[in-house]
C-alpha positions as a printed NumPy array, in Angstrom:
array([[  0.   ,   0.   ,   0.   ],
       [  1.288,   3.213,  -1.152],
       [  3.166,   5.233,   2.39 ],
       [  0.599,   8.051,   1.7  ],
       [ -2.463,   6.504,   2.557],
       [ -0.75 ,   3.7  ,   5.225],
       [  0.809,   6.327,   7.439],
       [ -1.534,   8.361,   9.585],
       [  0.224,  11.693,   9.886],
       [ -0.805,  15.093,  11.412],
       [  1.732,  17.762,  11.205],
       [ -0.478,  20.836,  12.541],
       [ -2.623,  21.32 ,  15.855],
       [ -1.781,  22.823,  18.799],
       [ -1.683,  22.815,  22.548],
       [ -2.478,  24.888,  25.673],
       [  1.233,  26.63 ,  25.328],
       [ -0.491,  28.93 ,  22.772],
       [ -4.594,  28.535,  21.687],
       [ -5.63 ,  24.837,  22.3  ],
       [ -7.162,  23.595,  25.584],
       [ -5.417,  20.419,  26.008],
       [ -2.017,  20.233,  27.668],
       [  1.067,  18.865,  25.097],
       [  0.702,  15.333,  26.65 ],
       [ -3.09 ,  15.422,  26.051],
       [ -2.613,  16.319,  22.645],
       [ -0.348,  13.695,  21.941],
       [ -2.178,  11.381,  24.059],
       [ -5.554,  11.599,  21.679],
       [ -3.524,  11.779,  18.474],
       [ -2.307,   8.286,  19.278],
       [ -5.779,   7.304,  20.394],
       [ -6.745,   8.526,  17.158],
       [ -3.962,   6.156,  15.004],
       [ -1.325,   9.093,  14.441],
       [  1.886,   7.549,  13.511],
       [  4.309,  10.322,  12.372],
       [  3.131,  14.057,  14.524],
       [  3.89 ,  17.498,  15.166],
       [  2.795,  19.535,  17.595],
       [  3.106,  23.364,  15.801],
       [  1.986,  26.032,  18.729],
       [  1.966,  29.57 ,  17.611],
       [  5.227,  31.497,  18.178],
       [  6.486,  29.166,  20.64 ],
       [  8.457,  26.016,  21.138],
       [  7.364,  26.196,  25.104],
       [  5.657,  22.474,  24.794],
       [  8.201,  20.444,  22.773],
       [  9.708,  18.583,  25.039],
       [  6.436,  17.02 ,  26.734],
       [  5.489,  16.791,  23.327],
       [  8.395,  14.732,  22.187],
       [  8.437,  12.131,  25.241],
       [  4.906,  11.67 ,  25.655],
       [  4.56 ,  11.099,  21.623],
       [  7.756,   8.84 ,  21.387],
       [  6.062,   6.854,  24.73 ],
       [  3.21 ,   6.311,  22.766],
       [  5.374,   4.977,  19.745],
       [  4.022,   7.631,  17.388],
       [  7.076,   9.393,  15.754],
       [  7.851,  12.625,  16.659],
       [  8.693,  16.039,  14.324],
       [  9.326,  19.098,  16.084],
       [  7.253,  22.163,  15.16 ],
       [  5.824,  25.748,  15.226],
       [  3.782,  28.129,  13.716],
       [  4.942,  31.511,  13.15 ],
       [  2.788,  34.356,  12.841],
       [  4.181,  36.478,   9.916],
       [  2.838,  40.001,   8.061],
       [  2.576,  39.47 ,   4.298],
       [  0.832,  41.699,   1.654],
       [ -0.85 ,  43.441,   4.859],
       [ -2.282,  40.359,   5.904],
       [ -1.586,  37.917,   8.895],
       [  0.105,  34.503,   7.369],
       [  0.818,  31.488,   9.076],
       [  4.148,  29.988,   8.381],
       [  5.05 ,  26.422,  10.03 ],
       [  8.472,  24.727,  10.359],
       [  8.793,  21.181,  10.928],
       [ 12.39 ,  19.47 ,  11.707],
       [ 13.494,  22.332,  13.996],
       [ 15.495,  22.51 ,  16.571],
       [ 13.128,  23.907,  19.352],
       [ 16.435,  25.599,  21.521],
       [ 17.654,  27.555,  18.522],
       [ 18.868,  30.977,  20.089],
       [ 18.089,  33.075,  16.679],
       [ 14.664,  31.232,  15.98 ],
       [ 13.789,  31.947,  19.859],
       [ 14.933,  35.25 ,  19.898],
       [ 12.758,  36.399,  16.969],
       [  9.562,  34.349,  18.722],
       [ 10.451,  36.117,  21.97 ],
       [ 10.002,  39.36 ,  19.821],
       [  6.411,  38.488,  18.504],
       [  5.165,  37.041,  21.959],
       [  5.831,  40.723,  23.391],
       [  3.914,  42.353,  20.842],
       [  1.164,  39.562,  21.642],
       [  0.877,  40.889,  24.559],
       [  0.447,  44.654,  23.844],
       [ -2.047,  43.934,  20.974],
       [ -4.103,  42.007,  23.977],
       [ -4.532,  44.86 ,  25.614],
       [ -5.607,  47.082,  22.635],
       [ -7.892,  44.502,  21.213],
       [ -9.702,  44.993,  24.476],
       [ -9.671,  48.456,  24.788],
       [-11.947,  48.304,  21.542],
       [-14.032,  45.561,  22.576],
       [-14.902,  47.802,  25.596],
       [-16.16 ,  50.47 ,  23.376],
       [-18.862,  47.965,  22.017],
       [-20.14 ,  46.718,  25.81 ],
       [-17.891,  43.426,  26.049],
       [-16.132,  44.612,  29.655],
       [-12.794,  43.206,  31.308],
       [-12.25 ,  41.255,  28.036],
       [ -8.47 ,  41.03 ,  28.993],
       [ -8.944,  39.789,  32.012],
       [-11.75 ,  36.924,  30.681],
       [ -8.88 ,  35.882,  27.998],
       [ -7.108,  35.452,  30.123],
       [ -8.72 ,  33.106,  31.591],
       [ -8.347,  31.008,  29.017],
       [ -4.442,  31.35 ,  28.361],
       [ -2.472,  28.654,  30.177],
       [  0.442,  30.911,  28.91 ],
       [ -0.522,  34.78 ,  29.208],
       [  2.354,  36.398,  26.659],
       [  0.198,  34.399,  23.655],
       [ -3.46 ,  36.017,  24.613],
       [ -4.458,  35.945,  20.699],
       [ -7.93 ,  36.139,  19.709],
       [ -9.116,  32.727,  20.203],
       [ -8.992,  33.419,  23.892],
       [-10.91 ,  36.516,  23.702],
       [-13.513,  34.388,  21.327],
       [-14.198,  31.921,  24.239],
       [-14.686,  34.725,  27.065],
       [-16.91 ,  36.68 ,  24.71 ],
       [-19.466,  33.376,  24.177],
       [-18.649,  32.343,  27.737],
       [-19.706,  35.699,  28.711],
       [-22.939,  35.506,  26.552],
       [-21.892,  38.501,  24.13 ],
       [-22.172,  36.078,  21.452],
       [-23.173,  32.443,  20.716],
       [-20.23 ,  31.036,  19.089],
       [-16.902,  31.582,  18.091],
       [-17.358,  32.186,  14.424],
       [-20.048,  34.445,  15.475],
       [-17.207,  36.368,  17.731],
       [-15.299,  36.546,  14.641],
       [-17.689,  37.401,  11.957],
       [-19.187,  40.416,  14.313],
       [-15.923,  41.607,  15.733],
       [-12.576,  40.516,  15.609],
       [-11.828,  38.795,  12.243],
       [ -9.465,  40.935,   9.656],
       [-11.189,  44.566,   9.224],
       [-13.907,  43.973,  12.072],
       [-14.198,  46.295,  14.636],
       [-12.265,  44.586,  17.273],
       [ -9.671,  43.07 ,  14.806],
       [ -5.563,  44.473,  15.631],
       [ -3.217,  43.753,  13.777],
       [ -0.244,  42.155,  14.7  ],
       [  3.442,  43.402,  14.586],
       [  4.39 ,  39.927,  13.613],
       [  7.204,  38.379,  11.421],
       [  8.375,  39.479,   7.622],
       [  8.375,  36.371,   5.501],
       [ 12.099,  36.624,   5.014],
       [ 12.647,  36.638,   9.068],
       [ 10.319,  33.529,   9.114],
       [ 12.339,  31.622,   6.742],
       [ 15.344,  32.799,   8.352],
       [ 14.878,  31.527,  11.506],
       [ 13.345,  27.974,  10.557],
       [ 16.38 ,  27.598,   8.341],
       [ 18.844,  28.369,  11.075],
       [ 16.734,  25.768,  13.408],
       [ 17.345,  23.316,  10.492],
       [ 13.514,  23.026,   9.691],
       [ 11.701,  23.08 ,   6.926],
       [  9.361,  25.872,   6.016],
       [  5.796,  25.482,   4.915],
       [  2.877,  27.579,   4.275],
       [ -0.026,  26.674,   6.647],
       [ -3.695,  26.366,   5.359],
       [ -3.344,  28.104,   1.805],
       [ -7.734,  28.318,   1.294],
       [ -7.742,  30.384,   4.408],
       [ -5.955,  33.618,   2.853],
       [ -7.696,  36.507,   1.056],
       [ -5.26 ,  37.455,  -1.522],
       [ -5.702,  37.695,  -4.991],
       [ -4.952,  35.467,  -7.428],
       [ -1.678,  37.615,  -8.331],
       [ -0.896,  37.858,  -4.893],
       [ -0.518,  34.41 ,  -4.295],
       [  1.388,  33.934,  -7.693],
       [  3.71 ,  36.473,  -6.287],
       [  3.808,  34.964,  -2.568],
       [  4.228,  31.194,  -4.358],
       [  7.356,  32.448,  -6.061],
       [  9.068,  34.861,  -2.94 ],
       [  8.372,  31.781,  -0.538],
       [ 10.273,  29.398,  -3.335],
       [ 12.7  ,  31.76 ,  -3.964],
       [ 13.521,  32.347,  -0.223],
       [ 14.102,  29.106,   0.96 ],
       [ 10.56 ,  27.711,   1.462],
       [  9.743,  24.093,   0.276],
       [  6.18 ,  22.988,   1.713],
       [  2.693,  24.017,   1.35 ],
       [ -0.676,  22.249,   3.653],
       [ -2.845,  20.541,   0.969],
       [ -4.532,  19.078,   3.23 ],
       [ -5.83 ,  20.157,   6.177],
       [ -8.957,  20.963,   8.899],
       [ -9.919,  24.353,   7.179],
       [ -9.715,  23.224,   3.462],
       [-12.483,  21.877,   1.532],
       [-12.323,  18.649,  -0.894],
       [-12.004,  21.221,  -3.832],
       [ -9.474,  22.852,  -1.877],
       [ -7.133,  19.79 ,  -1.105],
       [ -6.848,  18.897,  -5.314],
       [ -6.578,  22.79 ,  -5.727],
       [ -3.398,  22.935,  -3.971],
       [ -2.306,  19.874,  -4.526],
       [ -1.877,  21.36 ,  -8.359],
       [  0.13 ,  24.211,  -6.543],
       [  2.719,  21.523,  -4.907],
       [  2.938,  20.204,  -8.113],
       [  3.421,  23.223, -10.199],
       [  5.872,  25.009,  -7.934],
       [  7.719,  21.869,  -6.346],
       [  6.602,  22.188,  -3.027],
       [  6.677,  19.593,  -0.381],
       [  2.82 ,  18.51 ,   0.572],
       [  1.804,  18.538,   3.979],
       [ -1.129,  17.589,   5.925],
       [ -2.725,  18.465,   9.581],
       [ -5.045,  19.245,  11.098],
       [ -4.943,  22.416,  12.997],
       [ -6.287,  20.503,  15.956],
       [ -7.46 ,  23.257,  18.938],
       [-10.429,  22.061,  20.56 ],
       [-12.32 ,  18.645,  20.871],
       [-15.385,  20.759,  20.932],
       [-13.963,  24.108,  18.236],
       [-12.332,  22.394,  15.85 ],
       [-13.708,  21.29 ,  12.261],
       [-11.182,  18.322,  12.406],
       [ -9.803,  16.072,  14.923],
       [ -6.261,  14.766,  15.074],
       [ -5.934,  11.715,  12.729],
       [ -8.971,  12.112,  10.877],
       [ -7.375,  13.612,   7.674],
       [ -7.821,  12.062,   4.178],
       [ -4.538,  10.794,   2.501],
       [ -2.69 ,  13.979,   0.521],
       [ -3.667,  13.126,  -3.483],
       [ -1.663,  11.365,  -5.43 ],
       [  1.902,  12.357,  -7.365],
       [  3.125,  14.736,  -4.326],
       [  6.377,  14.031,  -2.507],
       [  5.179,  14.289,   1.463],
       [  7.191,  16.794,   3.708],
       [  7.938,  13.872,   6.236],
       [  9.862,  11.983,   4.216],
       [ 12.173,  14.674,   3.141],
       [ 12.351,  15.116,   7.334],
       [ 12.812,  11.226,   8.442]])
């Protein structure tokens, strides 16, 4: 049987060290209850969970691929940017993260300072709540207080009324360039990859144009297929992979038993004639 659809591989969720609400262990724990055989564990902007990670996963005999996901500003839009193969106690690659977890936390507090001025009250203090690690409050965390709270019914309703991109509540973040991204998974000896393509709103030239800078900057992986893609979506860039060389990889941005469209281990197999990203790692 072809490795592609055999192996049971999940390269993106994360963990209560940035927006999840399991611990690291529990993570791994329910991607191996879930038939994960090759994992990565890809919390934003930080590397704090790796080594549970590692020794729970390995316990559980899943094979283990060190990871992150690192907020970046591209074409004045937020892009995600995951390495996989690093080496989590890189100084430059931690540096840089250390430099996007303090802006985290000023952006917190000016996210809620708008949320205020539309009735949602001590919004900082109800994320939180939710933050096992307080310098990544991002907006998932305000998201839960706000339904918690009874502001709004559900997260996507959080995030269509307030605080997706150009809502009223939305910040921006002072986040990574692309070429500071790349730089610092490349001097952790990772691979680069560009999370969850079908989630972007660029333009058709835009992604031409941020297809060829990630290519030409060191880049070699794209998600095909993943929690927020459709079926369309997973042959769409599957032709992308294919046309520009990248690397194919698959998770499934795993945050929530009860949030997230996906659970661990329940992805399709990546389509046929693409070269997977773990094997270029193992």
């Amino acid at each position: 049987m072809d490795s592609k659809v055999r192996l049971n591989v999940d390269l993106h969720c994360h963990s209560t060290v940035s927006d999840g609400v399991l611990s690291p262990a529990e993570v791994a724990r329910r991607a191996a209850g879930n038939g994960v055989n090759i994992w990565s564990l890809t919390d934003h902007d930080e590397v704090g969970g790796q080594a549970e990670a590692r020794q729970v996963a390995e316990s559980l005999g899943m094979t283990y691929i060190p990871g992150i996901e690192i907020s970046v500003t591209w074409a004045e839009h937020t892009l995600h940017i995951v390495g996989l193969g690093i080496d989590p106690d890189n100084e430059e690659m931690n540096a840089g993260l250390d430099r996007i977890r303090t802006d985290r936390v000023s952006r917190a507090h000016e996210m809620s300072g708008k949320l205020e001025t539309f009735g949602i009250k001590d919004a900082f203090q109800g994320a939180l709540r939710y933050a096992d690690n307080p310098n990544l409050l991002s907006r998932t965390h305000f998201a839960r207080y706000i339904v918690e709270a009874g502001y709004c019914k559900t997260m996507q309703e959080v995030f269509d009324k307030y605080l997706a991109d150009g809502k009223p509540g939305y910040v921006a973040g002072d986040w990574a360039s692309l070429e500071e991204a790349l730089g610092w998974i490349k001097s952790a000896g990772g691979i680069a990859v560009i999370a969850h393509p079908g989630r972007y709103k660029y333009s058709r030239s835009e992604f031409i144009t941020l297809f060829k800078t990630f290519k030409l900057m060191g880049g070699r992986g794209i998600e095909v297929v993943t929690g927020s893609h459709t079926v369309d979506q997973y042959h769409q860039y599957a032709h992308v992979a294919r046309q520009y060389g990248f690397l194919a990889s698959c998770g499934s941005d795993f945050h929530s038993p009860q949030e997230s469209p996906m659970d661990l281990g329940k992805l399709p197999p990546l389509p046929s004639g693409l070269q997977p990203v773990w094997e270029a790692i193992l």
